[in-house]
N, C-alpha and C positions, 0 to 999 in steps of 0.2 A: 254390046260394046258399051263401055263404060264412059260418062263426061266425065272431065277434067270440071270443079268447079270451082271456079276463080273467085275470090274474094270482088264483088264490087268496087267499082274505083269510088271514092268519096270527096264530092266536088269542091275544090281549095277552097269556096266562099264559106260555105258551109262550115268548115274545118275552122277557117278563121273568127266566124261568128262563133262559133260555141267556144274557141280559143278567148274572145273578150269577153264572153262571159262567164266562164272560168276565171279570170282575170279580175275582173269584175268582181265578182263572190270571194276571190281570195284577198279583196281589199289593194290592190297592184294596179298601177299606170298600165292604161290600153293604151298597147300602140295598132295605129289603127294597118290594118294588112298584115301584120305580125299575126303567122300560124306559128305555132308553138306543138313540136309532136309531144306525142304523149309516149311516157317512159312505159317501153314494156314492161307487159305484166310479166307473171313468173312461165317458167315453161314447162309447157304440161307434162314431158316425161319427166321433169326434173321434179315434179309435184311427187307422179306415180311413184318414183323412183323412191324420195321421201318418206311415201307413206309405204308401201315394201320395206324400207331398212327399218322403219319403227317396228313394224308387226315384227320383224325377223329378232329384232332387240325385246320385244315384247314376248315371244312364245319361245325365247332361249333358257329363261330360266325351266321352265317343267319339258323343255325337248331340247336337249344341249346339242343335239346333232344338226339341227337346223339350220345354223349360220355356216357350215360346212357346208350346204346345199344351195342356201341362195347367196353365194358368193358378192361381191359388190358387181364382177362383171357379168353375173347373173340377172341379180337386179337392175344393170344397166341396160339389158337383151332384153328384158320383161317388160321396164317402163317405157321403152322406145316402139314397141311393139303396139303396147298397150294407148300408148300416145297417137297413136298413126290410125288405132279403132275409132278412138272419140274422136277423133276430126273428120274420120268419115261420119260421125252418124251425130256430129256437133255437138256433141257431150262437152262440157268444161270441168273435169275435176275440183277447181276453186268452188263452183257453186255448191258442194256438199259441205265444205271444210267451214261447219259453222265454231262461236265459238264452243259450245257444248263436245263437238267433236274434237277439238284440239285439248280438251281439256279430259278427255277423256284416253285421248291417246300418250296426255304427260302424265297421268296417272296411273296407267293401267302396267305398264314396267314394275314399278316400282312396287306396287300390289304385289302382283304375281313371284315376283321374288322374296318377298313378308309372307306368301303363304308356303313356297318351296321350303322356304327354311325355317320355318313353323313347322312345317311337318318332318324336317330333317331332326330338328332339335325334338321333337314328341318322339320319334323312335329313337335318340340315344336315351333319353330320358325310359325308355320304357324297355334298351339293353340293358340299362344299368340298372334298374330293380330287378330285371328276372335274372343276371349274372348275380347280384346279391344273394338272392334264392338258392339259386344254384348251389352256391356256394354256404348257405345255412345247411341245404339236404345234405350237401357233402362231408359237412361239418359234424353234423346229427345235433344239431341244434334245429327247435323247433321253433323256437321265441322269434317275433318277428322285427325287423332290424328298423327299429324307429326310426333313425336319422334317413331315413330316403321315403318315410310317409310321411304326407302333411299333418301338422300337427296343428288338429280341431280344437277349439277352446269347449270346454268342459258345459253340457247342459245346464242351463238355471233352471231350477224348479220356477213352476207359474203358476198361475190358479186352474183350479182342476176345473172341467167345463161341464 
């Protein structure tokens, strides 16, 4: 049989003290018995949720099929699921999300679609020389078509070693 485990209640004096000094540190009039709640943090499927539509934005560029899978109402079934794990086992998603990690997840999109299309542009680059080919053997020309070879600046002689 499983407990229900209830958040502890948290006694108003308490709440109050650490409310003035809060207060206090933020340079603010204590009023004195004034509890102040504190604004919820973020929520944690809404985090999961988050980081799901990144990855899904993230691994579109080289698997285009992907965001067709993890749907938004997908990702909303995942991160709610996924949210209802870490509270059984007191997990907080916030506590990984340093900034290194954030900054790596604004980056890495934008990568991965620099090297898609780095490699999209290398293979028409590398149609369009062998179509030239093609089309020299076709020709019966054997001379090879300058204009699509880089053109290397000529040896300087140097001192012989």
């Amino acid at each position: 049989m499983s407990e229900s485990k209830e958040p502890a209640a948290v006694d108003p004096e308490l709440l109050a003290i650490a409310a003035a000094g809060d207060a206090e540190l933020a340079g603010q009039a204590v009023m004195p018995g004034a509890v102040q709640e504190a604004a919820p943090g973020p929520n944690q499927a809404d985090q999961i949720g988050g980081l799901l539509t990144m990855g899904v934005m993230m691994a579109a560029p080289a698997l285009p099929f992907i965001p067709a899978c993890y749907t938004p109402e997908v990702i909303g079934n995942i991160s709610t699921a996924a949210a209802a794990v870490c509270e059984k086992h007191g997990w907080n998603i916030g506590d990984v999300m340093s900034p290194e990690l954030v900054l790596a997840v604004a980056v890495l999109p934008p990568t991965l679609q620099a090297v898609v299309m780095f490699k999209h542009h290398q293979a028409e680059k590398r149609a369009a020389l062998e179509r030239a080919q093609r089309q020299q053997v076709q020709q019966g020309t054997d001379a090879p078509q300058t204009a699509l070879l880089p053109q290397l600046p000529a040896p300087q002689p140097g001192p012989v070693h």
